[in-house]
TORSELUM-356965 format. One record per residue (C-alpha): residue number from 0; z, x negated, y negated. Coordinates in Angstrom, 1 decimal. Layout:
N
+-----+--------+--------+--------+
!  nr !      w !      u !      v !
+-----+--------+--------+--------+
! NUM !      Z !      X !      Y !
...
+-----+--------+--------+--------+
! end
This chain:
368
+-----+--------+--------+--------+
!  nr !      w !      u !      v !
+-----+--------+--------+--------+
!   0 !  131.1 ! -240.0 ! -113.2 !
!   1 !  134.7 ! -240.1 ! -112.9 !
!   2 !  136.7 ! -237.2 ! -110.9 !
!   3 !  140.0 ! -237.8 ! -112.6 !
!   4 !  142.1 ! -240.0 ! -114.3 !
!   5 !  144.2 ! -240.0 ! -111.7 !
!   6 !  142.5 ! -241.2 ! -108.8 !
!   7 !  143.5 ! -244.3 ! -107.0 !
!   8 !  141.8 ! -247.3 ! -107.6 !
!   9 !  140.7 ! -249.7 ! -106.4 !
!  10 !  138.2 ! -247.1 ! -104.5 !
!  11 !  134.6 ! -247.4 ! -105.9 !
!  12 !  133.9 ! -244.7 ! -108.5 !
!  13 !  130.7 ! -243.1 ! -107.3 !
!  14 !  129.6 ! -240.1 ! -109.3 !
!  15 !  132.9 ! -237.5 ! -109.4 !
!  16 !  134.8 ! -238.7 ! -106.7 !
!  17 !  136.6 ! -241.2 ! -105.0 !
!  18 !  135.5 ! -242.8 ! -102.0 !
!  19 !  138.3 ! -244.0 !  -99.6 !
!  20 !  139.6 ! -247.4 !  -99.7 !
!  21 !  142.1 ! -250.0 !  -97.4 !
!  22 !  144.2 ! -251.3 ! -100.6 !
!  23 !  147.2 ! -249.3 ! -102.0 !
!  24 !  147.4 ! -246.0 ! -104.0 !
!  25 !  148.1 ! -247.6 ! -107.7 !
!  26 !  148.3 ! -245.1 ! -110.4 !
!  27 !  146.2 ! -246.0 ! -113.3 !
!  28 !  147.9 ! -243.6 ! -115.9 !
!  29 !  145.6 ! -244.3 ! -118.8 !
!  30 !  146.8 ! -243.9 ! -122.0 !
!  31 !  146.1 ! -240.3 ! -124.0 !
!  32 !  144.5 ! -241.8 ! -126.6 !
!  33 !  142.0 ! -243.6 ! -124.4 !
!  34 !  141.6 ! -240.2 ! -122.4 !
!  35 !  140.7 ! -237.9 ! -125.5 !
!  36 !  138.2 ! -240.3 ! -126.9 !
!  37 !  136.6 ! -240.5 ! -123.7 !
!  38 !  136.6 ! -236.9 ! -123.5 !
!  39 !  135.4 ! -236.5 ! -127.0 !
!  40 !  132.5 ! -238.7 ! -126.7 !
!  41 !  131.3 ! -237.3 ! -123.8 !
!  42 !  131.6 ! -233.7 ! -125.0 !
!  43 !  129.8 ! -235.0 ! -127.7 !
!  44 !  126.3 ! -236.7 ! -125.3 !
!  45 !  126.7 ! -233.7 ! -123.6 !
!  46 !  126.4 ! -231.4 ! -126.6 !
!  47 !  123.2 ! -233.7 ! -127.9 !
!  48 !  121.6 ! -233.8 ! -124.8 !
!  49 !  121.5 ! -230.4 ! -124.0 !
!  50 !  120.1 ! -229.2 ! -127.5 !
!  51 !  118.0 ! -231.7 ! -127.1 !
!  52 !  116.4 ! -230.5 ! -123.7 !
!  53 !  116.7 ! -227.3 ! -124.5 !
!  54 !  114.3 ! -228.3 ! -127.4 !
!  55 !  111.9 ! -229.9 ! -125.1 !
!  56 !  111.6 ! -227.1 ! -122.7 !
!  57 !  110.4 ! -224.6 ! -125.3 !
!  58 !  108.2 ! -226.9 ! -127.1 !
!  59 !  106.7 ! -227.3 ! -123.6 !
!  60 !  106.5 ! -223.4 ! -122.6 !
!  61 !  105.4 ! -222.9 ! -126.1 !
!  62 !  102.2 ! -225.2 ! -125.7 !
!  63 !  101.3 ! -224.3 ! -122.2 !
!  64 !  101.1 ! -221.0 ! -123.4 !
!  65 !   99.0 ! -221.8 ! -126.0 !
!  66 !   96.6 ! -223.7 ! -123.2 !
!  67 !   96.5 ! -220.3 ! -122.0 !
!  68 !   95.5 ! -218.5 ! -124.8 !
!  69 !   92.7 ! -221.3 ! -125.7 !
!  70 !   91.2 ! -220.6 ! -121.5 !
!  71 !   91.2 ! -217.3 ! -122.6 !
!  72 !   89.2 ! -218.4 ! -125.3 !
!  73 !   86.5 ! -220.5 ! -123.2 !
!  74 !   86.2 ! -217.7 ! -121.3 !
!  75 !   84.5 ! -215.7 ! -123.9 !
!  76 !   80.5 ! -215.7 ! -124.4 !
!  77 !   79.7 ! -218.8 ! -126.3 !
!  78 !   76.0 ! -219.5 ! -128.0 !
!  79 !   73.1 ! -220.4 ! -126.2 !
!  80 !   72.6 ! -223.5 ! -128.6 !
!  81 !   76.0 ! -224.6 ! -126.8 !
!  82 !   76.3 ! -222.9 ! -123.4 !
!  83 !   75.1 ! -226.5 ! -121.6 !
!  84 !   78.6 ! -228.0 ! -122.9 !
!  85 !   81.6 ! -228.2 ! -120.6 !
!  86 !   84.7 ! -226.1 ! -121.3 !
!  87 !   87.7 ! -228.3 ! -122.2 !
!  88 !   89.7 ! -226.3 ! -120.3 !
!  89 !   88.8 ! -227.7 ! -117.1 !
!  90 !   88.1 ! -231.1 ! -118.2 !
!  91 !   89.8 ! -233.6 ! -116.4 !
!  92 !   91.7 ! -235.0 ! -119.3 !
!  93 !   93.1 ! -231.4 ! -119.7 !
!  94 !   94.5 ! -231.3 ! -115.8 !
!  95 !   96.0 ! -234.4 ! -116.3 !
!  96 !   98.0 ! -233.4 ! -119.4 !
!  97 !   99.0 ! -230.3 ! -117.7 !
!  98 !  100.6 ! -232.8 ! -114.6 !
!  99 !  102.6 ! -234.8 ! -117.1 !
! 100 !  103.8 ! -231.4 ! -118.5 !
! 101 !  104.8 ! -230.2 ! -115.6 !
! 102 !  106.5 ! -233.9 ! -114.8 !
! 103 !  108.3 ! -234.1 ! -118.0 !
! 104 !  109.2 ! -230.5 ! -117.7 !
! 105 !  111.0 ! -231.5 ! -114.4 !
! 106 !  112.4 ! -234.6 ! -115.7 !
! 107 !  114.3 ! -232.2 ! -118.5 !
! 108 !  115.8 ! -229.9 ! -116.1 !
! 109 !  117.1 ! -232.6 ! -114.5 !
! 110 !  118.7 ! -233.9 ! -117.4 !
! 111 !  120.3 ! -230.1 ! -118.1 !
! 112 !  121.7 ! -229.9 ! -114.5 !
! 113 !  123.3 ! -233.0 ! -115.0 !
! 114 !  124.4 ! -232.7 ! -118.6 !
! 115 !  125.9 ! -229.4 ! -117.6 !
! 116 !  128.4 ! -231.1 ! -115.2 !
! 117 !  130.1 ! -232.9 ! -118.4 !
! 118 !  132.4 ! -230.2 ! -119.1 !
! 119 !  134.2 ! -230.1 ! -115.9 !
! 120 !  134.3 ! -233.5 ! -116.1 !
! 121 !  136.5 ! -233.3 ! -119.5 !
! 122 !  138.2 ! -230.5 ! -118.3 !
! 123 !  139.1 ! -232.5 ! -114.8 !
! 124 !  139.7 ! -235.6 ! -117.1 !
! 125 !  142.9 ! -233.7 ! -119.7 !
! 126 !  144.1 ! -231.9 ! -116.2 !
! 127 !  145.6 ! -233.2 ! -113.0 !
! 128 !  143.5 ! -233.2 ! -109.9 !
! 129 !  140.4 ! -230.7 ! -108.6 !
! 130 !  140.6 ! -227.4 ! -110.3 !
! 131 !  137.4 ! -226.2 ! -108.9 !
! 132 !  138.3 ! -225.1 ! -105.7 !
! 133 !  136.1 ! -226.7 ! -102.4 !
! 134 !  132.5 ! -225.2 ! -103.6 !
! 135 !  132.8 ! -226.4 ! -107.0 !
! 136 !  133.8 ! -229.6 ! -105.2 !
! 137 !  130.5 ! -229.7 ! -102.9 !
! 138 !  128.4 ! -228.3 ! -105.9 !
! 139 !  128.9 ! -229.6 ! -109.1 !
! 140 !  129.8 ! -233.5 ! -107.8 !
! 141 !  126.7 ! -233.5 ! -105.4 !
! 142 !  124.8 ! -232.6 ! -108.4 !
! 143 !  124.7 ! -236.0 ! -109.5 !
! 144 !  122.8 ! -237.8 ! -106.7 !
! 145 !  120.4 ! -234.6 ! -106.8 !
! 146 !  119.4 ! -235.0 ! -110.6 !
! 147 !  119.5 ! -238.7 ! -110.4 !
! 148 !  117.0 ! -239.0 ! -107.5 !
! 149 !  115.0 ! -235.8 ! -108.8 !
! 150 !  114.3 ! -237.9 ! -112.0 !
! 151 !  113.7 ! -241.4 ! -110.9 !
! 152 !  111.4 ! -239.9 ! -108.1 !
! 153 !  109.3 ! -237.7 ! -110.9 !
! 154 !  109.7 ! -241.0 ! -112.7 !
! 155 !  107.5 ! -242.5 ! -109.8 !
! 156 !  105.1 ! -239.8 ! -109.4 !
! 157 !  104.3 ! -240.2 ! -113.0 !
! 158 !  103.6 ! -244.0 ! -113.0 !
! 159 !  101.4 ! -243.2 ! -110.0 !
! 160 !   99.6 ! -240.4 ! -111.7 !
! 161 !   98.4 ! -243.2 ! -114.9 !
! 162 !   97.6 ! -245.5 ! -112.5 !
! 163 !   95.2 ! -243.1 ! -111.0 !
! 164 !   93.9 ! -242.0 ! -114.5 !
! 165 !   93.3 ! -245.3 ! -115.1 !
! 166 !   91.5 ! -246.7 ! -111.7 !
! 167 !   89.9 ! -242.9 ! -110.9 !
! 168 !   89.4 ! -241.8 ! -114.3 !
! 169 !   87.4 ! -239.0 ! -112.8 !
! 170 !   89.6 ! -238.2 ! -110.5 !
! 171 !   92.3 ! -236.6 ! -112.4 !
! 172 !   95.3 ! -235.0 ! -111.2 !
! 173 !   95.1 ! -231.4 ! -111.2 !
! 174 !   98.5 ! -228.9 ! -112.6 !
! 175 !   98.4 ! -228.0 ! -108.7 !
! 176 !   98.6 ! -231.6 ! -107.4 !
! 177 !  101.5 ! -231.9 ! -110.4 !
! 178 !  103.5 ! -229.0 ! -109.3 !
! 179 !  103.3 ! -230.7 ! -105.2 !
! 180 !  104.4 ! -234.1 ! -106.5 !
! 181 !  107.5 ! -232.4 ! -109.1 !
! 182 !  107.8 ! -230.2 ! -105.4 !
! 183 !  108.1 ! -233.3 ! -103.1 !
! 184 !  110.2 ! -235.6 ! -106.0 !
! 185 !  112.8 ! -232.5 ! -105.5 !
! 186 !  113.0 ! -231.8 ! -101.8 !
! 187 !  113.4 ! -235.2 ! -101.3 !
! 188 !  116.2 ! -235.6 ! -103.9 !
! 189 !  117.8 ! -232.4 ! -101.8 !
! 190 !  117.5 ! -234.4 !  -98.7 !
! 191 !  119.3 ! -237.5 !  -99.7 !
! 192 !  122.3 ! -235.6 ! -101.6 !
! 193 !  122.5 ! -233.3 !  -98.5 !
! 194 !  125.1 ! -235.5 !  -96.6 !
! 195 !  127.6 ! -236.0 !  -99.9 !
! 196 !  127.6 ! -231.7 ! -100.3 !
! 197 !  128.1 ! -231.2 !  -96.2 !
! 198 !  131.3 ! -233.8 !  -96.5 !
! 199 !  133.0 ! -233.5 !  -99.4 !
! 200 !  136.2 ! -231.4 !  -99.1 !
! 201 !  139.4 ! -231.2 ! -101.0 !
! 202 !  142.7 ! -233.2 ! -100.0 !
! 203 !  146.4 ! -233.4 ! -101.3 !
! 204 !  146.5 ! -236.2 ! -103.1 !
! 205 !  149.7 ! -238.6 ! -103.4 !
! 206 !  152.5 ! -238.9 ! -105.6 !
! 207 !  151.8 ! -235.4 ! -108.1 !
! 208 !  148.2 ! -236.7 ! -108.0 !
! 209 !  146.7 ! -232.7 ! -107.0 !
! 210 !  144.1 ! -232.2 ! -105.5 !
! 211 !  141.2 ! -234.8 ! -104.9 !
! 212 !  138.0 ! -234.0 ! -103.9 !
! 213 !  136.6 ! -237.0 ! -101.4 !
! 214 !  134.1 ! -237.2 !  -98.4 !
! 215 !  135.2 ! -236.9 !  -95.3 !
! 216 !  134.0 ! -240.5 !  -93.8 !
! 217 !  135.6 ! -244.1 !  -93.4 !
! 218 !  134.6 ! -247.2 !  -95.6 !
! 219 !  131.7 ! -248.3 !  -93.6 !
! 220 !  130.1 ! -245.1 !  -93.4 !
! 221 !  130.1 ! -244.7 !  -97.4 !
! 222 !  129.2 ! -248.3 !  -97.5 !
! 223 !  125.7 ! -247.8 !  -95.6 !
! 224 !  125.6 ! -244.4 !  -97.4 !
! 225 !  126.0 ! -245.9 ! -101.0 !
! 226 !  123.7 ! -249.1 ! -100.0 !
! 227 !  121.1 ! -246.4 !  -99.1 !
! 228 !  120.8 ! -244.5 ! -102.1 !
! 229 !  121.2 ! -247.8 ! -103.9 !
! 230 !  117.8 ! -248.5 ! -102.8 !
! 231 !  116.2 ! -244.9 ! -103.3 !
! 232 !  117.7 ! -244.7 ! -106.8 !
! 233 !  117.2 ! -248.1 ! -108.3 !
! 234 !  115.7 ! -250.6 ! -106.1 !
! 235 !  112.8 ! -248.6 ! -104.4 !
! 236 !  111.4 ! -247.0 ! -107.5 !
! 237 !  111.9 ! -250.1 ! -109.0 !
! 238 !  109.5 ! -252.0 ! -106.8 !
! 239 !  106.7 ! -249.3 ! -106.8 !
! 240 !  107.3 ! -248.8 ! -110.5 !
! 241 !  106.7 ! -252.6 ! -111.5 !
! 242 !  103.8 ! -253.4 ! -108.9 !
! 243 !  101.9 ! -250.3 ! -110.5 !
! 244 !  102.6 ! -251.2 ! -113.8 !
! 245 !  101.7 ! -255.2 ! -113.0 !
! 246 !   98.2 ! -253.3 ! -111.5 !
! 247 !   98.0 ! -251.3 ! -115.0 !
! 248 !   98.2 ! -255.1 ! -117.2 !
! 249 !   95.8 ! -256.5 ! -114.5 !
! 250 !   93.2 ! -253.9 ! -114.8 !
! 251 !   93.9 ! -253.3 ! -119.4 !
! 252 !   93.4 ! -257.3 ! -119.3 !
! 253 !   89.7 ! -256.9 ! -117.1 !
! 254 !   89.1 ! -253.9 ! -118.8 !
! 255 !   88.9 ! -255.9 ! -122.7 !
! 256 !   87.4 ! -259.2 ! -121.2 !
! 257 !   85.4 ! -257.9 ! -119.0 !
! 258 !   82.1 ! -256.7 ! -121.1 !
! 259 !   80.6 ! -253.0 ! -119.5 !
! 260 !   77.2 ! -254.6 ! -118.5 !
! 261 !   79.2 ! -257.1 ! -115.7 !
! 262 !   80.8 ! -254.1 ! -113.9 !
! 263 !   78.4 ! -255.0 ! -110.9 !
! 264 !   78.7 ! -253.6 ! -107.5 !
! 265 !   76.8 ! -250.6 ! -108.4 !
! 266 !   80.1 ! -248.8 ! -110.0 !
! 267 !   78.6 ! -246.2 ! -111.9 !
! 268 !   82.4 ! -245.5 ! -113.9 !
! 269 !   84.5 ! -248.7 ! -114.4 !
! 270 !   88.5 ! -248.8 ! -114.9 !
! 271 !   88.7 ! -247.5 ! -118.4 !
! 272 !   91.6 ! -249.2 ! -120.7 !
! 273 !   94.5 ! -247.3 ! -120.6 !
! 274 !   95.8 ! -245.1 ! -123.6 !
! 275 !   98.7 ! -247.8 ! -124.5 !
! 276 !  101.2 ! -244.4 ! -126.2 !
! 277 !  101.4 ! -242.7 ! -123.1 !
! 278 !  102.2 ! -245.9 ! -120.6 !
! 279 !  104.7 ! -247.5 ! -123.1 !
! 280 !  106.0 ! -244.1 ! -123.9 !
! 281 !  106.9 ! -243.7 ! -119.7 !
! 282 !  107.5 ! -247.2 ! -119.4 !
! 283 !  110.2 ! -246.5 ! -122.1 !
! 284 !  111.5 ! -243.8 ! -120.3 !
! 285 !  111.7 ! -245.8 ! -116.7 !
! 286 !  113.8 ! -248.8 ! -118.6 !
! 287 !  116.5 ! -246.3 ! -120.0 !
! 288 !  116.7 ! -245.3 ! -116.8 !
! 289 !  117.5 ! -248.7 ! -115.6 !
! 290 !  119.7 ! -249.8 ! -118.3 !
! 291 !  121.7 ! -246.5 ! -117.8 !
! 292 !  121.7 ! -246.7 ! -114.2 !
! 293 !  122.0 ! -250.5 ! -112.8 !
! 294 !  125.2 ! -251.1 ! -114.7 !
! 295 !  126.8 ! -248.0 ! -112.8 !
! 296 !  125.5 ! -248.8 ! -109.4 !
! 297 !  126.9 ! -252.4 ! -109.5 !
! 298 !  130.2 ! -250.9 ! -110.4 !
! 299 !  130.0 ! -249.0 ! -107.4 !
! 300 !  128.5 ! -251.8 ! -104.9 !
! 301 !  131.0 ! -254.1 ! -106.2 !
! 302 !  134.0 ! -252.6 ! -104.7 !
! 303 !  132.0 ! -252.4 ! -101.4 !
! 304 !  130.6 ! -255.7 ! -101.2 !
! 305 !  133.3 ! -258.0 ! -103.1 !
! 306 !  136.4 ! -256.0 ! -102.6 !
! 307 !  138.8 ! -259.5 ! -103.8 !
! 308 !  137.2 ! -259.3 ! -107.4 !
! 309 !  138.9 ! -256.0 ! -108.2 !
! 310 !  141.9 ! -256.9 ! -107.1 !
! 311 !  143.0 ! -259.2 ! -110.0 !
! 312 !  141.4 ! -256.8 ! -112.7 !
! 313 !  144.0 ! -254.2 ! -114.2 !
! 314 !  143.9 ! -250.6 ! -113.1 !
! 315 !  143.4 ! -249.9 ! -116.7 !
! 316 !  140.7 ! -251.8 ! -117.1 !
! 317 !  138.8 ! -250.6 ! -114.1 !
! 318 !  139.4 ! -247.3 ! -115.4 !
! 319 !  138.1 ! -247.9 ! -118.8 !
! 320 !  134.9 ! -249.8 ! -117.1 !
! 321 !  134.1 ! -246.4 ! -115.3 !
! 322 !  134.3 ! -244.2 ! -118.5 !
! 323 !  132.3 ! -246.7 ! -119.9 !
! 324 !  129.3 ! -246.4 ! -117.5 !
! 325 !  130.2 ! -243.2 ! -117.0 !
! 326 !  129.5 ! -242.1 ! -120.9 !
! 327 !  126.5 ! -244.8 ! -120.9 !
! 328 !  124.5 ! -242.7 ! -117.7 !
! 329 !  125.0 ! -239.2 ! -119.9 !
! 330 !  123.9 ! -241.6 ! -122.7 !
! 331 !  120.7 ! -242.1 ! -121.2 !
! 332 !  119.9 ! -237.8 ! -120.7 !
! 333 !  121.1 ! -237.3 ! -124.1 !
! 334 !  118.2 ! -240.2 ! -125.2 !
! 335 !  115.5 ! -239.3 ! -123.1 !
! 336 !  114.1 ! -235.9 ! -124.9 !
! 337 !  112.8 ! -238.4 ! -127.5 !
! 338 !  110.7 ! -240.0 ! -125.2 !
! 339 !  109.6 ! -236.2 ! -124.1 !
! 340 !  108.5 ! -235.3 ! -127.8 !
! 341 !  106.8 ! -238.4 ! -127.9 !
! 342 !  105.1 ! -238.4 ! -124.8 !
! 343 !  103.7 ! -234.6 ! -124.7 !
! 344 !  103.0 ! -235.0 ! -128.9 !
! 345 !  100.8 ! -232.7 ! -129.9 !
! 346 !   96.9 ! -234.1 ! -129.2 !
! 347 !   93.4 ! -233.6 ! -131.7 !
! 348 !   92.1 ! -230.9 ! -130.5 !
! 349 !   88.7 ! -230.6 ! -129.1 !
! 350 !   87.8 ! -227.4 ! -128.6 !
! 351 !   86.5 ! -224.7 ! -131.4 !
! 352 !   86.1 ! -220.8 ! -131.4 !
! 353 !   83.6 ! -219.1 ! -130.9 !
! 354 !   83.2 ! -217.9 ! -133.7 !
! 355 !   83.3 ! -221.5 ! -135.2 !
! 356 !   80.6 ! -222.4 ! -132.5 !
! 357 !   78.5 ! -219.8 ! -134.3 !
! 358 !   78.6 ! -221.6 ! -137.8 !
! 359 !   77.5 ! -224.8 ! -136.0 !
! 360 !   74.7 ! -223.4 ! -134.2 !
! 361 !   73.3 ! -221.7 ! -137.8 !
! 362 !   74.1 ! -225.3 ! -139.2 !
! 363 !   71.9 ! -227.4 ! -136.5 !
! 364 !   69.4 ! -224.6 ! -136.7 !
! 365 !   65.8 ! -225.9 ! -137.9 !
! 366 !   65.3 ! -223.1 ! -140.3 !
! 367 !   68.9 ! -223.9 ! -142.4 !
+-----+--------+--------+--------+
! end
């Protein structure tokens, strides 16, 4: 995200600040018109995105409370002509829908924290340095490494959970194995935007510039820094993310060529093919991520790395670049609640009431 419109370039533009740089203070005074459409497409992600997660978290509370009421259900005395039949509530097809629930129900609030941030970024973009004082500095601008981390990481977690339902179809992952995994995806997402909230502070900037909020380290420190979560935001997932899914092809290709009889070994339950929705549908979710995402984090390496390719480009340009991938990052939380509906769509349902059960006992009966 960008901080202001008056920060001085060539610095890299990491989320909602500027990092400090060797090369001169060069003011990129971008033109109004550039700034309010900016502004007003942003505003209007924001606005999508938000009602559109919004959406997704009650659709989710709704239908996990209508789990509820259907284990209520299950709980009840059912007929003796079907008492030997297991109780869908606690089948393991059942626990691992309430784990992607609980994932994707993650993944959203993630998406609100961040979309939340957009205003003060519109605000900060039509004003004239920080106007948030030192704990909406620390707060709202480490926000973005938290929610970006907290998603790729439940990102993770879910590709891993498929593969499992997949190799150990009977081995499902339970809402309580879920809820440690959404847990974990979280703390460590804390951890690694930790440093970025203890040194960000507020200084006097030059020329009328305001008040800039910046960390307080040198250029190598936020080049190892930025290299780090480089690799825990993009190229670590990345890696786990495509060897799973490359594991996911091999065993969907065995799985149709392979006939049932030739499972040898003595392996009692094979690999089952995977359900193809549900992995494209994550899949989908994981490349929007990447499309968003990459594009950014070169922008921000660049600067770092090749310092003397920014130095012929216009201060304009680089300005419009970063409002560019800054609008395409909030694109990609204002997309993503499509790929929620999809993925947590509404299933056939399997199990009856009792008092259904009742009808199809009289209708098996011998004597009807």
């Amino acid at each position: 995200m960008e901080l202001s419109s008056s920060l001085p370039p060539p610095s890299p533009f990491i989320p909602n600040f500027s990092l400090p740089s060797s090369s001169p203070s060069i003011s990129p005074s971008p033109s109004l018109a550039s700034t309010v459409l900016f502004c007003s497409l942003l505003s209007l992600l924001s606005l999508l995105g938000i009602l559109g997660n919004i959406y997704t978290l009650v659709l989710l509370l709704r239908r996990r409370r209508g789990r509820r009421r259907r284990g209520l259900l299950s709980r009840l005395p059912v007929p003796s002509c079907l008492a030997g039949s297991s109780s869908p509530s606690s089948s393991p097809s059942s626990s691992s829908s309430s784990s992607l629930h609980l994932q994707v129900l993650s993944l959203a609030l993630a998406d609100l924290l961040y979309l939340f941030t957009a205003p003060f970024i519109v605000y900060d973009s039509l004003g004239s340095g920080w106007a948030f004082g030192e704990p909406g500095c620390r707060l709202l601008l480490s926000l973005d490494l938290l929610t970006m981390h907290a998603s790729i990481f439940t990102l993770t977690a879910m590709s891993l959970d498929r593969y499992r339902a997949v190799a150990r179809p009977l081995h499902a992952s339970s809402s309580s194995s879920g809820l440690l995994r959404v847990g974990v995806s979280w703390g460590l997402a804390v951890a690694l935007s930790l440093p970025m909230m203890i040194t960000l502070h507020l200084e006097d900037g030059e020329d009328q510039q305001g008040r800039l909020c910046v960390p307080a380290w040198d250029e190598q420190s936020s080049k190892a820094y930025l290299s780090v979560l480089f690799c825990t935001s993009i190229l670590g997932p990345g890696l786990a993310i495509g060897a799973l899914y490359a594991t996911l092809g091999r065993l969907y290709w065995v799985s149709q060529t392979r006939p049932a009889w030739a499972s040898g070994g003595g392996v009692a339950c094979p690999p089952r093919a995977p359900k193809p929705k549900v992995l494209l549908l994550i899949l989908g979710i994981v490349l929007a991520f990447w499309a968003c995402f990459l594009p950014f984090w070169v922008w921000q390496l660049l600067p770092l790395y090749q310092p003397d390719m920014l130095r012929t480009v216009p201060v304009g340009t680089q300005v419009t670049v970063n409002r560019i991938l800054t609008g395409l990052t909030y694109g990609n939380s204002c997309v993503n609640p499509f790929f929620y509906t999809l993925l947590t769509g509404k299933r056939k349902r399997n199990w009856q009431a009792p008092a259904s059960a009742k009808q199809l006992c009289r209708k098996s009966s011998p004597d009807q």
